[in-house]
C-alpha positions in Angstrom: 28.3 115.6 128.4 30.7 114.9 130.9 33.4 113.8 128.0 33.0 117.1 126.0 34.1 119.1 129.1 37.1 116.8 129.5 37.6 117.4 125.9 37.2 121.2 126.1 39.8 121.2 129.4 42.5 119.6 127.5 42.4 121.7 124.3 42.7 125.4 126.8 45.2 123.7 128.8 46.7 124.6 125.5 46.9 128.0 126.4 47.5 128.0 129.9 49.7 130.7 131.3 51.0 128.1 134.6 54.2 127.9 133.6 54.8 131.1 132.6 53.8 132.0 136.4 55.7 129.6 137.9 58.8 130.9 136.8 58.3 134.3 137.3 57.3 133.6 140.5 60.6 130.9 141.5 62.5 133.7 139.5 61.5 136.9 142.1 61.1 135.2 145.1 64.9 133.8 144.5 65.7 137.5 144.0 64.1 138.3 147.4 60.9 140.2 145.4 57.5 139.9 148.0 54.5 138.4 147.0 52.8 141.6 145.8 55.9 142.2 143.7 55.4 139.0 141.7 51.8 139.1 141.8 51.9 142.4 139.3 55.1 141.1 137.3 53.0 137.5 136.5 49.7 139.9 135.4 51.8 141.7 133.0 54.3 138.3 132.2 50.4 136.5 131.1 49.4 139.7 129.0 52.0 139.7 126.8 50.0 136.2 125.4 46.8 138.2 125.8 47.4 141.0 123.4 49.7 139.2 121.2 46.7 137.6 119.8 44.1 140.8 120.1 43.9 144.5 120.4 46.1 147.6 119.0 49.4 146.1 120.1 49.4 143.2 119.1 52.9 143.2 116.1 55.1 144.9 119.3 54.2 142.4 121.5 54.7 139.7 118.9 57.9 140.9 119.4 58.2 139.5 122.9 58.2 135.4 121.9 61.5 134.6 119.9 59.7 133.5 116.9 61.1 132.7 113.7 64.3 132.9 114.4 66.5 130.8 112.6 70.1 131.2 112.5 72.4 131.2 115.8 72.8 135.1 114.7 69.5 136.1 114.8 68.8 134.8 117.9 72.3 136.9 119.2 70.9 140.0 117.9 67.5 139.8 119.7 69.2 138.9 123.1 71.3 141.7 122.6 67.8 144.0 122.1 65.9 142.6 124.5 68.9 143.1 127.2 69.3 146.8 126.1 65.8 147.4 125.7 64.3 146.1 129.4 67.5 147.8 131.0 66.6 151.2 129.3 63.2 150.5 130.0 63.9 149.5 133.9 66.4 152.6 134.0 63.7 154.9 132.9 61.3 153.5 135.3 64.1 154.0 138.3 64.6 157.7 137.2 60.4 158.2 137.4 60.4 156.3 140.6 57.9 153.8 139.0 58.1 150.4 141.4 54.8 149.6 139.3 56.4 150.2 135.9 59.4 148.2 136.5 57.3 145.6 137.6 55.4 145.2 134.4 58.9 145.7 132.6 60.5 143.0 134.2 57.1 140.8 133.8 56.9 141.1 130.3 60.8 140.7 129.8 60.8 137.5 131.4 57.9 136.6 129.6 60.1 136.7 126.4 63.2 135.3 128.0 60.8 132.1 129.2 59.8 132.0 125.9 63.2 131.4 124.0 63.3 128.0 125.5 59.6 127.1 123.6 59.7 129.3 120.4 63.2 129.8 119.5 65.6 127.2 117.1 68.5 127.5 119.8 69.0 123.8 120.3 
């Protein structure tokens, strides 16, 4: 028994979101953010995974992981569009007065930015 749970651990540690928190959180608390601040960005940075694989949004937020990107020019182009993207998106949030929105903005853009390391063919 015991050696099917340590089985089981090892295969979801597959899909653990740790380090996807850890640097959002060394990221905004080097940018002076306070702990609530962080806390919301890292629930938004964690569902970007969680409805990439289920629910009605799941091709946009595909969008958000640097996959299959194979030439150095590709890759260009969707740092240019992410850039311009979560700056219009944070802009917008500014104008509304949205500390909330701009939280989950930056969340999920880091999410993608932390990703290019994992999914993308930069190297």
């Amino acid at each position: 028994m015991m050696a099917l749970a340590m089985g089981s651990i090892s295969w979801t540690m597959a899909f653990d979101a740790g380090p996807h928190q850890d640097l959002t959180i060394a990221a905004m608390l080097d940018g002076g953010f306070s702990a609530d601040a962080y806390n919301i960005a890292r629930i938004e940075n964690w569902l970007v995974d969680y409805y990439s694989n289920q629910g009605p949004f799941q091709d946009e937020l595909a969008l958000l992981h640097f996959d299959n990107l194979t030439t150095e020019h590709t890759v260009h182009v969707y740092w240019g569009l992410l850039a311009n993207n979560s700056r219009r998106a944070l802009q917008a949030a500014a104008i509304e007065n949205d500390a909330f929105k701009a939280l989950c903005i930056l969340g999920m853009s880091l999410h993608a930015v932390q990703d290019f390391y994992a999914h993308s063919t930069w190297a």
